[in-house]
Phi, psi and omega in degrees: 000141167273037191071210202259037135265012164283313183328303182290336180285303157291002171244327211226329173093148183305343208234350179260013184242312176280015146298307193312281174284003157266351157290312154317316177277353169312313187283319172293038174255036152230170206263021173312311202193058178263325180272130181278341195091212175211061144209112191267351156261025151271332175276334162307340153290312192297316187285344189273326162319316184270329160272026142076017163340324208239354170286305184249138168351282187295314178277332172306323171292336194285292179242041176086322190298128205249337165312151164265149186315346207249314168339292161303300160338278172342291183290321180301329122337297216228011178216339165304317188044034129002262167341309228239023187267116185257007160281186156300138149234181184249120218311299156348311183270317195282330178288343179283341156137356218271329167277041164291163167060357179260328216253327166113202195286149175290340172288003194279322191281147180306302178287347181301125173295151152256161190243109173290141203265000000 
């Protein structure tokens, strides 16, 4: 097993996991959202979450993807481990609120900015 592009791969198929990271890396030609960490398909979810790749219509067509959202959504919940992603994600999407519900409790998460008073 690799990580959780195994997971995804078994639940969803090999050609929805490389729709996922070609959707990504479209976003990743700055240094914004260059460290993958080291599971580099937790960062292929953080970033298609936060540009909404798999989300919204037009872009779901836009980069092949065919699973449907509330699916992907779903697993990405109960099968991603998030909370534990030590890469980039995209910052924008994350101060606005769009990984709320992805990450589990904040402490949990790596990536949670802390907010100084």
């Amino acid at each position: 097993m690799n990580g959780v592009r195994d997971y995804f791969v078994q639940r969803f198929g090999e050609a929805e996991a490389v729709a996922l990271e070609t959707a990504a890396l479209k976003h990743a030609d700055d240094d914004l959202h260059a460290n993958r960490g080291s599971d580099p398909f937790k960062w292929t979810i953080s970033i298609v979450i936060g540009y909404q790749c798999a989300e919204v219509d037009g872009y779901r067509q836009h980069h092949g993807i065919t699973a449907p959202w509330a699916e992907i959504q779903e697993w990405i919940r109960d099968e991603a481990q998030l909370a534990s992603h030590d890469g980039d994600v995209d910052y924008l999407a994350l101060f606005i609120g769009k990984y709320d519900g992805y990450l589990g409790s904040p402490d949990e998460a790596r990536w949670t900015p802390e907010l100084s008073s």
